[in-house]
VEXLO-353882 format. One line per 8 residues: number of its first residue (from 1); their letters; for each residue x negated, y negated, z of N, C-alpha, C, CB. Coordinates in pm, whole numbers. Each point is the difference from the previous one (the first is absolute). Glycine has a CB too. Layout:
NUM> a> X,Y,Z,X,Y,Z,X,Y,Z,X,Y,Z ~ ...;
END
This chain:
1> xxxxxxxx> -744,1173,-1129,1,-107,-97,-38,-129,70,175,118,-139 ~ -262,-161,80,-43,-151,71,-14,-110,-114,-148,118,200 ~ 174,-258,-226,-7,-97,-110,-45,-89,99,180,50,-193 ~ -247,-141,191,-23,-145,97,-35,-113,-90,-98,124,208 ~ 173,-223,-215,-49,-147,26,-54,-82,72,105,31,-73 ~ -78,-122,68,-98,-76,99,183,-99,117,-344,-64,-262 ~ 438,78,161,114,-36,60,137,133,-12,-103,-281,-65 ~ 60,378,3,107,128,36,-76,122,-12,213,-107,-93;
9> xxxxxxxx> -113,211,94,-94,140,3,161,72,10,-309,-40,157 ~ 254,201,-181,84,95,-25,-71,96,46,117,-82,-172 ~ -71,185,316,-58,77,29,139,130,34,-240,-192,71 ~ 147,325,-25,80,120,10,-15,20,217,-83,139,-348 ~ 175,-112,441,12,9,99,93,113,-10,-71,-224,68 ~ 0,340,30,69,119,58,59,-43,100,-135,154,-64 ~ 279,-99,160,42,-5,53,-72,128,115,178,-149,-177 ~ -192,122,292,-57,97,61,136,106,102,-261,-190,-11;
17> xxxxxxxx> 212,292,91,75,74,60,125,-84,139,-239,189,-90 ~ 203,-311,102,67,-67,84,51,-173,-67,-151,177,199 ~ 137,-142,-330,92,-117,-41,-101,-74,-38,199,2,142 ~ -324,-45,-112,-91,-97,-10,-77,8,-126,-6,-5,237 ~ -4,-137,-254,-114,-43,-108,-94,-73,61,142,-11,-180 ~ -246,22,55,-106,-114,53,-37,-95,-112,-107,161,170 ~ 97,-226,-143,1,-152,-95,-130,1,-28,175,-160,105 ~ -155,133,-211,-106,1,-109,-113,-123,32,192,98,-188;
25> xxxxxxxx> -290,-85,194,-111,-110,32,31,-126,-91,-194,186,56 ~ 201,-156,-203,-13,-111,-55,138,-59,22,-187,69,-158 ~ 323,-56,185,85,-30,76,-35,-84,126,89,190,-104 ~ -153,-108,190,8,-49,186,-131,-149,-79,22,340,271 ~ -114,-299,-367,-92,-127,7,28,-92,-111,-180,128,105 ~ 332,-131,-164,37,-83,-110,93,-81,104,-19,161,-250 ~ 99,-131,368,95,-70,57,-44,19,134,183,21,-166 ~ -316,37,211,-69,-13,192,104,-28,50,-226,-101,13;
33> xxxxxxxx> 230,280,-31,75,62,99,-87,74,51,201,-7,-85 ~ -240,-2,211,-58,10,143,48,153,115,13,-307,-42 ~ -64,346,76,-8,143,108,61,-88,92,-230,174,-33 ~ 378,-114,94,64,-20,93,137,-129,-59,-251,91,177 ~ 217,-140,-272,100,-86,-68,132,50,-19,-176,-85,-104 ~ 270,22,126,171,45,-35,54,-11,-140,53,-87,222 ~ 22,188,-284,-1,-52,-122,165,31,-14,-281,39,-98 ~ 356,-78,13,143,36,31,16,81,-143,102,-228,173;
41> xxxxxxxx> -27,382,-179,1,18,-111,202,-29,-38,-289,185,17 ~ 283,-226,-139,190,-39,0,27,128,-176,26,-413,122 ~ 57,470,-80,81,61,-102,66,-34,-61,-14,96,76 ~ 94,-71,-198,71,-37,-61,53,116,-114,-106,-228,82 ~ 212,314,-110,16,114,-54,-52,-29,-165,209,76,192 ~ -154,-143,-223,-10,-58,-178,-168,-76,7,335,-90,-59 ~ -343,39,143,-123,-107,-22,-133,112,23,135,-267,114 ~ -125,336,-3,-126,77,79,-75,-54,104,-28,83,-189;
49> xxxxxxxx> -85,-49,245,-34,-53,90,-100,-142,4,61,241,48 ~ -50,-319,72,-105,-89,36,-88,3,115,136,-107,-109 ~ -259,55,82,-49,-7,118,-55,-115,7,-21,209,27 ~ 11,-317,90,18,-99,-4,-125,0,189,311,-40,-222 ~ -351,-77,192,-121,-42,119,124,-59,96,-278,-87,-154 ~ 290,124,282,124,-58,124,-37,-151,-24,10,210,229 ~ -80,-289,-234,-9,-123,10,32,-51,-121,-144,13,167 ~ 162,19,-292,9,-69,-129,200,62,-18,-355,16,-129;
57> xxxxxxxx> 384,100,226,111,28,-36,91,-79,58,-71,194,-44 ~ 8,-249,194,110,-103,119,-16,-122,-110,-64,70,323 ~ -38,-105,-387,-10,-166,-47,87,-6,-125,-259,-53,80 ~ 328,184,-105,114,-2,-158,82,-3,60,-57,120,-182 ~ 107,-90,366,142,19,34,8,-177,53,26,327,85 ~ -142,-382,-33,-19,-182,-3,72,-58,-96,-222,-1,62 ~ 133,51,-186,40,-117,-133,120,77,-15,-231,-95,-153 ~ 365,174,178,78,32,-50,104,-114,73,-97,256,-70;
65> xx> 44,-260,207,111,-74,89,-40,-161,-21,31,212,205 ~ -85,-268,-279,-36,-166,-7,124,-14,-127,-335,-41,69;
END
């Protein structure tokens, strides 16, 4: 299943034999995300998952402490 906008999208990702996904292009080229980039993923049981770019995730734990 694939839907795209030009600001969201809705896609389908298999889980492979060692846990891994792969991020969807129009994903990695809606938020450049980059080969070798850190990304933090955070759980939440009720909520589900996030995945979040390491540099946009440290600059929410910033504005939390001002």
């Amino acid at each position: 299943m694939k839907k795209s906008q030009e600001d969201r999208f809705i896609t389908s990702v298999k889980v492979g034999p060692k846990g891994q996904i792969t991020i969807p292009k129009e994903a990695r080229r809606m938020f450049d995300i980059k080969e070798g980039e850190t990304l933090m993923v955070l759980g939440d049981r009720k909520r589900g998952i996030a995945i979040l770019k390491a540099d946009a995730f440290y600059a929410l734990g910033e504005e939390q402490t001002k």
